[in-house]
Backbone as a chain_set.jsonl record, in Angstrom:
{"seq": "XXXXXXXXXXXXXXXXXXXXXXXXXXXXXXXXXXXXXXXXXXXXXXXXXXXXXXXXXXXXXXXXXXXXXXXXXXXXXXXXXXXXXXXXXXXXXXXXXXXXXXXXXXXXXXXXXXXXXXXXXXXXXXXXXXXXXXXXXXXXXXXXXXXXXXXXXXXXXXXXXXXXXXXXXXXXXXXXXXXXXXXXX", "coords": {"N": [[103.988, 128.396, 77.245], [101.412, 127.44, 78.047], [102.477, 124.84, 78.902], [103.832, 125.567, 81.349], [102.08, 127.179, 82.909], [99.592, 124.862, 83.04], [102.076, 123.108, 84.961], [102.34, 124.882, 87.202], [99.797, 124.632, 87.746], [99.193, 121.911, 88.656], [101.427, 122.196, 91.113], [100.109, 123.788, 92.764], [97.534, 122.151, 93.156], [98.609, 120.186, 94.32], [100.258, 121.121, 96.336], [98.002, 122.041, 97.914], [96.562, 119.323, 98.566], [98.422, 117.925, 100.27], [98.992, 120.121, 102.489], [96.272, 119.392, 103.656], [96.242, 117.541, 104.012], [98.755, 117.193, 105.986], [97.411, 118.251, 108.393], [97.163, 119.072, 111.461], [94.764, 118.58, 113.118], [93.678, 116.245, 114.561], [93.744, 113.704, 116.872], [95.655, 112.058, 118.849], [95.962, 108.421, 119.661], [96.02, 106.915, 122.829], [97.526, 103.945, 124.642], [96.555, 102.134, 127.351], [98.447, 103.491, 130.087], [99.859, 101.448, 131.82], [100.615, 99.495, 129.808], [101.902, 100.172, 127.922], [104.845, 102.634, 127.27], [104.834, 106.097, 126.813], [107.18, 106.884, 125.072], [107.319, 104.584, 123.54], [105.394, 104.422, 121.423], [104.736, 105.708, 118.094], [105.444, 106.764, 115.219], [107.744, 105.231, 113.615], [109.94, 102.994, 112.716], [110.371, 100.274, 114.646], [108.4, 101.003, 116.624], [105.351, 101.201, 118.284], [102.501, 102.001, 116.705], [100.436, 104.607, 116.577], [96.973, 103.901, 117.408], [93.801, 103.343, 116.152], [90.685, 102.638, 114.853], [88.21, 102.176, 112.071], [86.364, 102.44, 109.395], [85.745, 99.893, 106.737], [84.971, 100.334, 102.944], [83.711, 97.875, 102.779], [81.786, 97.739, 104.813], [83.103, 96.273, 107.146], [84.211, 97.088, 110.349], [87.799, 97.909, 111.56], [89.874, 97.93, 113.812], [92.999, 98.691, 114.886], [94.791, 98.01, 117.616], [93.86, 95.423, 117.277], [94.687, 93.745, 115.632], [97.761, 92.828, 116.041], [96.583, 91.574, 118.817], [95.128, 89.667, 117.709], [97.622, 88.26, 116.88], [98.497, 88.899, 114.045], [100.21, 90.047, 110.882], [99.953, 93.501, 109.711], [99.324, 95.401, 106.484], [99.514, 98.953, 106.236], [98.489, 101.025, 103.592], [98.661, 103.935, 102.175], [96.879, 105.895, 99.754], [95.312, 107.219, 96.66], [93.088, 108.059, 94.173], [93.395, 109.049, 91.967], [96.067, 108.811, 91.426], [98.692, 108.075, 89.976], [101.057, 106.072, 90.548], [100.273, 104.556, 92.691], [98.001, 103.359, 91.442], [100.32, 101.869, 89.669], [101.487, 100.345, 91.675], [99.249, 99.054, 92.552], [98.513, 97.084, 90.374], [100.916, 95.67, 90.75], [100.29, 94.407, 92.889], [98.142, 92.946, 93.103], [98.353, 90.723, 91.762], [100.273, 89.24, 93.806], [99.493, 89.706, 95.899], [97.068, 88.0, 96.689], [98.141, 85.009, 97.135], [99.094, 86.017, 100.316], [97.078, 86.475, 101.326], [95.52, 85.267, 103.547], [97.532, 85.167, 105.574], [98.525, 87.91, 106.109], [96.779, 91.206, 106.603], [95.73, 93.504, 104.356], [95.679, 97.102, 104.395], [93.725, 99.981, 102.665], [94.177, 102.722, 102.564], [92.165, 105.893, 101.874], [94.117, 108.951, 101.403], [93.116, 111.076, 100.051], [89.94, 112.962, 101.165], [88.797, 113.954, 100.307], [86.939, 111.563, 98.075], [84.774, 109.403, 97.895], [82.875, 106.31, 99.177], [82.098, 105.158, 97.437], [83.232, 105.86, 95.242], [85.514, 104.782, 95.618], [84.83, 101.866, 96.004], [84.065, 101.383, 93.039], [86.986, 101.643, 91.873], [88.583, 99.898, 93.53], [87.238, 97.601, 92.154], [88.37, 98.053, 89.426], [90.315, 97.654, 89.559], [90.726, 95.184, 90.443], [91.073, 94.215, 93.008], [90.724, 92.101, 94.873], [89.978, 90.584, 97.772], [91.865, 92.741, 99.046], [91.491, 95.152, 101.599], [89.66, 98.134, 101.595], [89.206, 101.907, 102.531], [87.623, 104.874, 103.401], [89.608, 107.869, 103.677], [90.731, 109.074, 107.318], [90.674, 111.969, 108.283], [92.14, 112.372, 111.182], [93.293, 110.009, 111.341], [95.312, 110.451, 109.234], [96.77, 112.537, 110.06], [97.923, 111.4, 112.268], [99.559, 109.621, 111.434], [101.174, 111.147, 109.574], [100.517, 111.347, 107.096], [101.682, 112.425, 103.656], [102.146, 111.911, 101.567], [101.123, 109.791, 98.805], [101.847, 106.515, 97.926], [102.117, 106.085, 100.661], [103.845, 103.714, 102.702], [102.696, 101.029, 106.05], [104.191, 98.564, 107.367], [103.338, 96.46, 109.451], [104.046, 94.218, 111.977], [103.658, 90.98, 113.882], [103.566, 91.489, 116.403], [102.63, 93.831, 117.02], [104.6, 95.955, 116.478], [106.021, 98.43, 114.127], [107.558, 97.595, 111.367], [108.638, 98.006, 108.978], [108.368, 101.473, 107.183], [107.812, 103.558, 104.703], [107.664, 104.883, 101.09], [106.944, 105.247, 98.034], [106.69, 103.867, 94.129], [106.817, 100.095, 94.622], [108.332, 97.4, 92.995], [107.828, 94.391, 91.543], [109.488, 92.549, 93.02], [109.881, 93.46, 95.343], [107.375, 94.15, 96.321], [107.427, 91.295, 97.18], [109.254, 91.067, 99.014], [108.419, 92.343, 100.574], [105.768, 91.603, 101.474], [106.238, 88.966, 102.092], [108.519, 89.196, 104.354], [106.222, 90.379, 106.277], [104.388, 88.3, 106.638], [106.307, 86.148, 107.842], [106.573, 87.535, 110.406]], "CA": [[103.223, 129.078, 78.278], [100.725, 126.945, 78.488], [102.822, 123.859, 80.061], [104.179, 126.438, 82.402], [100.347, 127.114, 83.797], [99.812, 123.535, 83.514], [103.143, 122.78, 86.239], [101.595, 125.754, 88.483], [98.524, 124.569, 88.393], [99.524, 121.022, 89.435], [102.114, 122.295, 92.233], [98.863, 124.286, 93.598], [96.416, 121.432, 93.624], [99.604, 119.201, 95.032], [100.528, 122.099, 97.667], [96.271, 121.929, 98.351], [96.754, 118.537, 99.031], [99.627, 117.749, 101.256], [98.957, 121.158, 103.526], [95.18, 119.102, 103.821], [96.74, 115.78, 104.737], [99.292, 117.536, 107.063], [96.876, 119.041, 109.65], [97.364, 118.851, 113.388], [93.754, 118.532, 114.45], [93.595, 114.814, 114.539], [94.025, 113.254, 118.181], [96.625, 110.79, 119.149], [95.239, 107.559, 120.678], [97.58, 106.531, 123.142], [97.091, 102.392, 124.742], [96.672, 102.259, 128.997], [100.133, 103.808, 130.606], [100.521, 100.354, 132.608], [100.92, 98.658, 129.382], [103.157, 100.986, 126.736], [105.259, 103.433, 127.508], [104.403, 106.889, 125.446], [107.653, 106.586, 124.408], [106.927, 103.616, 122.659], [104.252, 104.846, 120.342], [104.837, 106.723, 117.045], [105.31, 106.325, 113.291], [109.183, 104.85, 113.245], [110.5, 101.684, 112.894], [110.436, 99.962, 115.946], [107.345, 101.624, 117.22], [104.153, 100.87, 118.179], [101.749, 103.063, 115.485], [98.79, 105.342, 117.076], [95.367, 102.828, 117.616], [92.435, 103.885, 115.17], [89.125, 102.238, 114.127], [88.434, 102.925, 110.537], [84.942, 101.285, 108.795], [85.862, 99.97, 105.171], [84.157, 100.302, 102.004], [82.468, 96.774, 102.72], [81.45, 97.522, 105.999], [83.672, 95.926, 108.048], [85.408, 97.814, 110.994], [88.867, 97.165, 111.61], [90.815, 98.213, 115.232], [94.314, 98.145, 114.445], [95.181, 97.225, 117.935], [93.047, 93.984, 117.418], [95.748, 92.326, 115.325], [98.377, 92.2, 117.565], [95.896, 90.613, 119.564], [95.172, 88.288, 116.766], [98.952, 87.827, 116.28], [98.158, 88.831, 112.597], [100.463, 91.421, 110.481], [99.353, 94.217, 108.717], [99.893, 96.909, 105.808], [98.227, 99.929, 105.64], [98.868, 101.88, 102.367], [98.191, 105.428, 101.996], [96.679, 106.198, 98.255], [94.463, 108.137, 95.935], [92.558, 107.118, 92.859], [94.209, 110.068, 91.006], [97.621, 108.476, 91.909], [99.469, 107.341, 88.865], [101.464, 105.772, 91.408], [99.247, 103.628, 93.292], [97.968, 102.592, 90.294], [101.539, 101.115, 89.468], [101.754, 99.036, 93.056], [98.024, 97.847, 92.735], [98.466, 96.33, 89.57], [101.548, 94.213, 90.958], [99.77, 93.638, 94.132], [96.914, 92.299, 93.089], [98.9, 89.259, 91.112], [101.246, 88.604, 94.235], [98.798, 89.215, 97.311], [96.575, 86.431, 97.173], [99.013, 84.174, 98.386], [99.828, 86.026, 101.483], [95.713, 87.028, 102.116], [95.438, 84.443, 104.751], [98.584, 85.822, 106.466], [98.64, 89.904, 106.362], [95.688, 91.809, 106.569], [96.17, 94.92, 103.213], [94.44, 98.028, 104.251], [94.229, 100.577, 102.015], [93.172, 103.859, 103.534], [92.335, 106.95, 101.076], [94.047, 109.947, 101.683], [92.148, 112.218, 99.432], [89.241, 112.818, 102.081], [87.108, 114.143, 99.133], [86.771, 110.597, 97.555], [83.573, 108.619, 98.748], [82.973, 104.856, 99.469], [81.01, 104.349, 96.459], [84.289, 105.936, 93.719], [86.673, 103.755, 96.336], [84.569, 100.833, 95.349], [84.66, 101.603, 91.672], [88.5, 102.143, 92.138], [89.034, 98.364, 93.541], [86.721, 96.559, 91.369], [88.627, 98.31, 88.306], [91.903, 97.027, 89.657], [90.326, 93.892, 90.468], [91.903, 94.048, 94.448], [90.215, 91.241, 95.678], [91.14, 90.522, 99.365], [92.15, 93.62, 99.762], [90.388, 96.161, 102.293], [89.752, 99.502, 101.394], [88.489, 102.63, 103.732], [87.812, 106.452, 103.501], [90.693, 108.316, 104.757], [90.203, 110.021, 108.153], [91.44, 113.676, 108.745], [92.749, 111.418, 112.232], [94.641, 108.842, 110.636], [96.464, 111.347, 108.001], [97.641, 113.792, 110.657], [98.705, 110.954, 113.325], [100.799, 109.077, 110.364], [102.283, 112.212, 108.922], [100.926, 111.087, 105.76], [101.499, 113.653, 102.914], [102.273, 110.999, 99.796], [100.451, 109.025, 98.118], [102.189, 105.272, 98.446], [102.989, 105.42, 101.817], [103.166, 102.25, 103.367], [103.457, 100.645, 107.132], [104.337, 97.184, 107.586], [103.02, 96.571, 111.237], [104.639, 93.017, 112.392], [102.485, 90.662, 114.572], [103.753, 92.12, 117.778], [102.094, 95.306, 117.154], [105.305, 97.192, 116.265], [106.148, 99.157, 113.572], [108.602, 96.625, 110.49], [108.722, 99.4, 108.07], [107.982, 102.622, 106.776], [108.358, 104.08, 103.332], [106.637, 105.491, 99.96], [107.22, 105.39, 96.216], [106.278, 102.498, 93.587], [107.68, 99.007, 94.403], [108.578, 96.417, 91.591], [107.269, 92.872, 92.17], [110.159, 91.852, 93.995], [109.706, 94.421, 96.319], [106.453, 93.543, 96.917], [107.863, 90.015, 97.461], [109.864, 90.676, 99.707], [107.647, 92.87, 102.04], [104.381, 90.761, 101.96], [106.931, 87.659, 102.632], [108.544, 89.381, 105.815], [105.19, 90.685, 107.262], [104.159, 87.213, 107.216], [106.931, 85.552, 108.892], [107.371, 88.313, 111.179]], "C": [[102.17, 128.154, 78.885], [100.941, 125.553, 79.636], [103.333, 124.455, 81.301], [102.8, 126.705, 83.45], [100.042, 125.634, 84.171], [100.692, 123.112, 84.872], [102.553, 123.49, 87.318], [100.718, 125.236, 89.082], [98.249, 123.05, 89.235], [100.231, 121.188, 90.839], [100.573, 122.834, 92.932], [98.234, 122.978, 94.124], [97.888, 120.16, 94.5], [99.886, 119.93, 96.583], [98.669, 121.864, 98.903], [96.42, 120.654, 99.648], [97.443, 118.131, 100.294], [99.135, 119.043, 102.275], [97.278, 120.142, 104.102], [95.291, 117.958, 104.825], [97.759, 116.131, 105.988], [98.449, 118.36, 108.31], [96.825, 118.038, 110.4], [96.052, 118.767, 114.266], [93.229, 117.112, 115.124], [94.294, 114.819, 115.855], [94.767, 111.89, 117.785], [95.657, 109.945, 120.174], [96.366, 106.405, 121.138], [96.617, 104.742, 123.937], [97.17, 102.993, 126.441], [97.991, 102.776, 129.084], [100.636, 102.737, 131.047], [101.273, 99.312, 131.563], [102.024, 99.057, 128.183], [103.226, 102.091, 127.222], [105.322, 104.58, 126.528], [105.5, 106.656, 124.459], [107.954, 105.446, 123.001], [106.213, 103.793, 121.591], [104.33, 106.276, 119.393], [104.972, 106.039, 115.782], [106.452, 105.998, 112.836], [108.829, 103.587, 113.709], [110.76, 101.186, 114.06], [109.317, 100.237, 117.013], [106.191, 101.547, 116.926], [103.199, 101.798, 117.459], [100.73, 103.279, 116.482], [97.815, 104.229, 116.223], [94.707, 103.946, 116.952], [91.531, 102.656, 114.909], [88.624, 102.875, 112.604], [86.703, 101.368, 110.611], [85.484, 101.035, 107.264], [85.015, 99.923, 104.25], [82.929, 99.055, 101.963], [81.965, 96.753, 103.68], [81.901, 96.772, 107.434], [84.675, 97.238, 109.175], [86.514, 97.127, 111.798], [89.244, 97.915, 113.104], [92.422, 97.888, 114.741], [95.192, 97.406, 115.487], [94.59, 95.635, 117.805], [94.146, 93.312, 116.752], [96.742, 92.229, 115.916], [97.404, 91.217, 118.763], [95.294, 89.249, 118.969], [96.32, 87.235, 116.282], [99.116, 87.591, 114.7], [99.518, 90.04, 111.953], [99.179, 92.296, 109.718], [99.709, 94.948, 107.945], [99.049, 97.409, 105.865], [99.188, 101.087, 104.768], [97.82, 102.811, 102.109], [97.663, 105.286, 100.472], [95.545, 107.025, 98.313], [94.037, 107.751, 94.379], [93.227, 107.599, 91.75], [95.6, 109.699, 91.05], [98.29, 107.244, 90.502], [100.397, 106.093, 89.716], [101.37, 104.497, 91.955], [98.696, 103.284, 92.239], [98.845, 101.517, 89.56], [101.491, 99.792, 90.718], [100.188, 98.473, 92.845], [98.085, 97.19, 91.51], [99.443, 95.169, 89.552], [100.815, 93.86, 92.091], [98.556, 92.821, 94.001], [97.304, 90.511, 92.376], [99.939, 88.56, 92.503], [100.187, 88.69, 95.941], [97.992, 88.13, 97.8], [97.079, 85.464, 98.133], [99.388, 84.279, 100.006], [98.603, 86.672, 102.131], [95.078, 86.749, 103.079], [96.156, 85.039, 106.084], [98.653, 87.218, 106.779], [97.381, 90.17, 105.759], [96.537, 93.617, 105.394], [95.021, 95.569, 103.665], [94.613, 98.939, 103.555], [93.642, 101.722, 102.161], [93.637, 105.438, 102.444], [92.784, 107.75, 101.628], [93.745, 111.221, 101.286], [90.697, 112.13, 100.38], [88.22, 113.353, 101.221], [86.853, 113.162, 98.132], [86.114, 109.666, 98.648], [84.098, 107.246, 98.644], [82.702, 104.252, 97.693], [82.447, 105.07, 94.596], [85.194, 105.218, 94.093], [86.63, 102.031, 95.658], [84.731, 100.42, 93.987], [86.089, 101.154, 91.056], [88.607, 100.499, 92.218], [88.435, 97.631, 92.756], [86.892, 96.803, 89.609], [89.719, 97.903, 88.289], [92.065, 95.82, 90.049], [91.479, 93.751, 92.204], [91.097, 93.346, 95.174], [90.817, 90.875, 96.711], [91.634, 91.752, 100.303], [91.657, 94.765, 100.57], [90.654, 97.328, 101.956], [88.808, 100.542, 102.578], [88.573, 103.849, 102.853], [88.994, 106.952, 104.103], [89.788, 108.953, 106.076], [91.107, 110.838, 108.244], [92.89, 112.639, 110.266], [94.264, 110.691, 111.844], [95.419, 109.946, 110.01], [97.381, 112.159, 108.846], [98.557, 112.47, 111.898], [99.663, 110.32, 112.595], [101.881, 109.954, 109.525], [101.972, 111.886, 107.725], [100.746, 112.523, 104.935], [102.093, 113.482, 101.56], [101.506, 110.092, 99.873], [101.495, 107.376, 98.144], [102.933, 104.844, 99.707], [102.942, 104.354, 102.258], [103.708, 102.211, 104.83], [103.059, 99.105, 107.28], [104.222, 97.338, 109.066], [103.151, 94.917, 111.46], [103.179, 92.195, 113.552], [102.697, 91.135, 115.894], [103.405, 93.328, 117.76], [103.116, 96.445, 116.559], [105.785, 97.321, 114.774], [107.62, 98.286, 112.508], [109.116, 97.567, 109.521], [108.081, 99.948, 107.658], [108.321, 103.265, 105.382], [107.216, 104.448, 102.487], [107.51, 105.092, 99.095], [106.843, 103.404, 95.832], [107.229, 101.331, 93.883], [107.781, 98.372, 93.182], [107.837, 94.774, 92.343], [108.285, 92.276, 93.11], [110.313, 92.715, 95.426], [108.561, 94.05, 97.392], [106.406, 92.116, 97.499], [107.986, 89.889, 98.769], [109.443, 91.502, 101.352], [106.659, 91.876, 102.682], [104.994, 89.539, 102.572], [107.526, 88.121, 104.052], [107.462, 89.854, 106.812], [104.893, 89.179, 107.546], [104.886, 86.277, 107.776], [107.591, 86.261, 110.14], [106.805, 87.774, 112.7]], "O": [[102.042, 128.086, 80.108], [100.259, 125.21, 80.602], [103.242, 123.781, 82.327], [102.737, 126.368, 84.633], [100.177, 125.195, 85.313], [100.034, 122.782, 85.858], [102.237, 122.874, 88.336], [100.534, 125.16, 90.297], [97.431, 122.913, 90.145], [99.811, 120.483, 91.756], [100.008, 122.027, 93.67], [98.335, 122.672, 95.312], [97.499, 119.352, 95.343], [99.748, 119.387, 97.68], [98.446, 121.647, 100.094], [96.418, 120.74, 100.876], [96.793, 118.058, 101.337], [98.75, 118.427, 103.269], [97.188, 120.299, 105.32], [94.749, 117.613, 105.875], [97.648, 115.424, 106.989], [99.084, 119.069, 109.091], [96.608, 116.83, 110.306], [95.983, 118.824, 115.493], [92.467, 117.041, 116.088], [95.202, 115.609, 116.113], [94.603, 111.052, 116.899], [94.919, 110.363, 121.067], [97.089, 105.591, 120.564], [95.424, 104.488, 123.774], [97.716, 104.055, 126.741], [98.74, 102.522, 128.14], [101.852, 102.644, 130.879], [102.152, 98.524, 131.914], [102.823, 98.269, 127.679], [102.246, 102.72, 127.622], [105.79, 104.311, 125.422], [105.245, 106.328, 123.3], [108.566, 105.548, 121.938], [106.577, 103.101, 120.64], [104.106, 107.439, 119.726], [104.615, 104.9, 115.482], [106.615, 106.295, 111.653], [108.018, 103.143, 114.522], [111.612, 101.851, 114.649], [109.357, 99.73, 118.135], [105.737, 101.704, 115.792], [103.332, 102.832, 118.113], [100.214, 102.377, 117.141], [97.822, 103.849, 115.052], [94.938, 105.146, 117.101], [92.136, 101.592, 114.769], [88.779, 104.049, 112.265], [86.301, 100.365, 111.201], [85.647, 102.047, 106.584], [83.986, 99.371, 104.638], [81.806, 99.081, 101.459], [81.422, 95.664, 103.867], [81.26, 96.711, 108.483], [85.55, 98.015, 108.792], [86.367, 96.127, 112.501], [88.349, 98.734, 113.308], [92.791, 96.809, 114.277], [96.029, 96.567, 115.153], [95.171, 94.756, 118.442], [94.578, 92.288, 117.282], [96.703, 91.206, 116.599], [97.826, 90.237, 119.377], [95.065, 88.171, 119.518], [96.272, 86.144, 115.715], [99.612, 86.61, 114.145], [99.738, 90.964, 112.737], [98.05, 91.985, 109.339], [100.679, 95.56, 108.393], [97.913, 96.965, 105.695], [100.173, 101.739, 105.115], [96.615, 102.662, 101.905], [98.195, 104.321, 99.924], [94.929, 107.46, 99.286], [94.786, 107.169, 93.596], [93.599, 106.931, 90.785], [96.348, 110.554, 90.575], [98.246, 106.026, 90.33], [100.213, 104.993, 89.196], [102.138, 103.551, 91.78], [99.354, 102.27, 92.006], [98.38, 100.533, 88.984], [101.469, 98.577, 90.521], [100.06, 97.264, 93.039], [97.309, 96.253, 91.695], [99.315, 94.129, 88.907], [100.757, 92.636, 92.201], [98.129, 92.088, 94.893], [96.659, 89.472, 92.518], [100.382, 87.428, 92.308], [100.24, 87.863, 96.851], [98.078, 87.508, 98.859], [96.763, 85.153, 99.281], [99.764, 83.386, 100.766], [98.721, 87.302, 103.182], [94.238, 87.477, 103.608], [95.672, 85.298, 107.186], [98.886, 87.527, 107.948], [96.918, 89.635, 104.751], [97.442, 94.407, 105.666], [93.856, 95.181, 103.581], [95.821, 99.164, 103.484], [92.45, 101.764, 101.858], [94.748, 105.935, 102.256], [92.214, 107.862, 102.714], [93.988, 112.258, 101.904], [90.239, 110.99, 100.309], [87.007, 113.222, 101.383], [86.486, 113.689, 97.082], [86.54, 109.284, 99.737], [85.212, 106.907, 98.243], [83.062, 103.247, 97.079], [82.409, 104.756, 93.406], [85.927, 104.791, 93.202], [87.488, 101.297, 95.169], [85.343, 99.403, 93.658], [86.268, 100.493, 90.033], [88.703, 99.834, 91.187], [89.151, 96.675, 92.46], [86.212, 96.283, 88.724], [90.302, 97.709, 87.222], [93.162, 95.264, 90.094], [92.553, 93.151, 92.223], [90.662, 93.88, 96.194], [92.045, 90.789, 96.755], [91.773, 91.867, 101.521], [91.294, 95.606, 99.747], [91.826, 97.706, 101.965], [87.935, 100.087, 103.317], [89.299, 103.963, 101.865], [89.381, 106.383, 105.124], [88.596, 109.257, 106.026], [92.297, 110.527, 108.288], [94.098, 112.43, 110.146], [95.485, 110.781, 111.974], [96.411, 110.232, 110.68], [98.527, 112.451, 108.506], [99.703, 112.705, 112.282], [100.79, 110.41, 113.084], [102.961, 109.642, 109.024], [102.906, 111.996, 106.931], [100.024, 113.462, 105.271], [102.427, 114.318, 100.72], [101.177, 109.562, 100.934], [102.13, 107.697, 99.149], [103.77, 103.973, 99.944], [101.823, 103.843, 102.258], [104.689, 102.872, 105.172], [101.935, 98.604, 107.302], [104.847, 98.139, 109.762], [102.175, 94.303, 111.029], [102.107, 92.712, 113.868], [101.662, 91.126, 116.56], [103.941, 94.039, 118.609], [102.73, 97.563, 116.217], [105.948, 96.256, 114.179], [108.736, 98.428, 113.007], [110.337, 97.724, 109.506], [106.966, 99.459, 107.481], [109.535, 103.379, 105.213], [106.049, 104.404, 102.877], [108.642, 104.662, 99.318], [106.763, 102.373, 96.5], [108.387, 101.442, 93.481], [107.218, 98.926, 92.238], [107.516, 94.428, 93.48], [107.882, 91.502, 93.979], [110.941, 92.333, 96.414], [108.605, 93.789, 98.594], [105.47, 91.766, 98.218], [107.381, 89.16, 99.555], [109.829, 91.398, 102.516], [106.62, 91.443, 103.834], [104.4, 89.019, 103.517], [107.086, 87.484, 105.008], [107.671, 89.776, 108.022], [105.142, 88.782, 108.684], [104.222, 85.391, 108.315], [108.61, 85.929, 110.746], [107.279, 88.24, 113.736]]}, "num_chains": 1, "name": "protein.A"}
C-alpha cells in the first residue's frame, strides 16, 4: 500500500510539473519578416529556435540570436536538480566538455521555475560544471520549447538553425559525438 501511495504521489508531483512547464502564456519572439520567414522558426530540426535573453547564475546575459552572429554553436539543456537524470549526463559532461568550451557555448536552463540562483549555484559547484552556464528557467523559454522533460537538449549549429533535438541520458560517446558535431558544424 504504501509503494502504491508512493507511485501516486510521484505521478501527481510529475503531472504538477509538466502541466507547469507546458503553459501557453509565454510569447514567441519572432526575428524582422525581411530577414526569416515565420515559417522558418520553431523547435524542429532544421529550424531556426524562438530568440530569448536569459541572465545566468553568474550574471552574464546571453541572446541566443547573438551566436549565430558570433558564428558560435550552442546547447541548451533543459534540467532540474531533482533529476536523477541530469545528474547522469552532468557527471559525463563535465569530464568531456572542457575540450569543446572554446567551441560550443553549454547552457543549462532550469526548468523547475521554483529553484533559485543561489540552489542552481550549489547544484554546479557540486557537479563541479566548470565552463558551463547555468540560468533560472523562464515560464517563456519552457512554453516556446515545448519543454516538459527534464534532459531535453537543442544542438543549435553556427548558422542559427536548429542540429538536433532530443531527451533522455546520453553515454559518453553520445556526448562525443554531439559536442564534436556542434563544433564542426
Amino acid at each position: 500500500m504504501a509503494d502504491k501511495n508512493l507511485i501516486i504521489a510521484f505521478l501527481l508531483f510529475t503531472l504538477i510539473i509538466i502541466s507547469a512547464c507546458a503553459s501557453t502564456t509565454g510569447h514567441q519572439v519572432a526575428a524582422p519578416s525581411d530577414q526569416i520567414q515565420s515559417a522558418d522558426i520553431g523547435i524542429h530540426k532544421g529550424q531556426i529556435p524562438p530568440d530569448f535573453t536569459i541572465s545566468t547564475i553568474d550574471g552574464k546575459q546571453l541572446i541566443l540570436r547573438e551566436f549565430k552572429n558570433e558564428n558560435k554553436p550552442i546547447l541548451l539543456y533543459f534540467w532540474a536538480s531533482w533529476c536523477p537524470y541530469c545528474s547522469q549526463d552532468f557527471d559525463i559532461v563535465k569530464n568531456i566538455y572542457p575540450k569543446y568550451a572554446d567551441k560550443v557555448t553549454f547552457l543549462a536552463i532550469d526548468l523547475d521555475l521554483n529553484e533559485n540562483s543561489e540552489l542552481i549555484k550549489n547544484y554546479k559547484n557540486k557537479k563541479g560544471l566548470a565552463g558551463v552556464d547555468f540560468a533560472e528557467g523562464k515560464e517563456s523559454i519552457l512554453s516556446d520549447y515545448g519543454i516538459t522533460h527534464t534532459t531535453t537538449k537543442y544542438a543549435i549549429g553556427k548558422d542559427g538553425k536548429i542540429l538536433y533535438k532530443g531527451s533522455g541520458v546520453f553515454n559518453e560517446e553520445q556526448w562525443e559525438i554531439l559536442l564534436s558535431a556542434l563544433a564542426n558544424s
